[in-house]
C-alpha positions as CSV (number, residue, x, y, z in Angstrom):
1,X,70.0,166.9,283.5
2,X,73.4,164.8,282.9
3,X,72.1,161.6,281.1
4,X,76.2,160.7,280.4
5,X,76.1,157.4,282.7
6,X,72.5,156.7,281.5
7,X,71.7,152.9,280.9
8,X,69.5,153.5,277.3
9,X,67.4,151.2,276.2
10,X,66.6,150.4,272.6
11,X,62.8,150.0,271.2
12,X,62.2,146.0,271.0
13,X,61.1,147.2,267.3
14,X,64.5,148.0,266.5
15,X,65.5,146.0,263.4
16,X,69.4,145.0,262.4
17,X,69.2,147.3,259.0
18,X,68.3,150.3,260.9
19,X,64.7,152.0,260.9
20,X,63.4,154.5,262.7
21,X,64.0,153.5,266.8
22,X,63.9,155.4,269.8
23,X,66.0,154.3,273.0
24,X,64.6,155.6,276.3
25,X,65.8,155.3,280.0
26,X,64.6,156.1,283.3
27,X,65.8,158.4,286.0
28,X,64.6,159.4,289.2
29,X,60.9,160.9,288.4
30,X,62.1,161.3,284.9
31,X,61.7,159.8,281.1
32,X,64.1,160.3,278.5
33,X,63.5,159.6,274.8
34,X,66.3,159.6,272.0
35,X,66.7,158.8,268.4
36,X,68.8,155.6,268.4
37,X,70.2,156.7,265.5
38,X,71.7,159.7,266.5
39,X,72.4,159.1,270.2
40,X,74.9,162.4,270.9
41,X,71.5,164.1,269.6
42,X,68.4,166.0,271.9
43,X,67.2,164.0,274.0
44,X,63.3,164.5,275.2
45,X,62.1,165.0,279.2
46,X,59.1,163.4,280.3
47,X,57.4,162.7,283.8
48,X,57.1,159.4,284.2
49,X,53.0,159.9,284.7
50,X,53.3,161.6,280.9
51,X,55.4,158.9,279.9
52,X,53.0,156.5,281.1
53,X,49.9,157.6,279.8
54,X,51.9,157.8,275.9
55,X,51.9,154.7,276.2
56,X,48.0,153.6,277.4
57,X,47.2,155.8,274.6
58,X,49.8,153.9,272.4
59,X,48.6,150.5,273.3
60,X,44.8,151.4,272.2
């Protein structure tokens, strides 16, 4: 999947001295997940149903 014109979004727990932060961004029926720190890095695939239930289980 080409993510190279892919608006990324950082974590709203990303911190100005670094930490560990994810940036994610959505394409058609599709999550993706990468380290902000090392954006040229893997990136992660998700459905968006996966991706969704991450988080329900994230917000318990």
């Amino acid at each position: 999947m080409d993510l190279t014109k892919a608006v990324w979004r950082k974590s709203s727990y990303t911190t100005s001295n670094g930490g560990e932060c994810v940036e994610v961004t959505s394409v058609p029926g599709t999550v993706a997940v990468r380290d902000s720190k090392n954006p040229e890095g893997p990136k992660l695939l998700v459905s968006r149903r996966a991706f969704a239930a991450l988080l329900a289980e994230l917000k318990q």
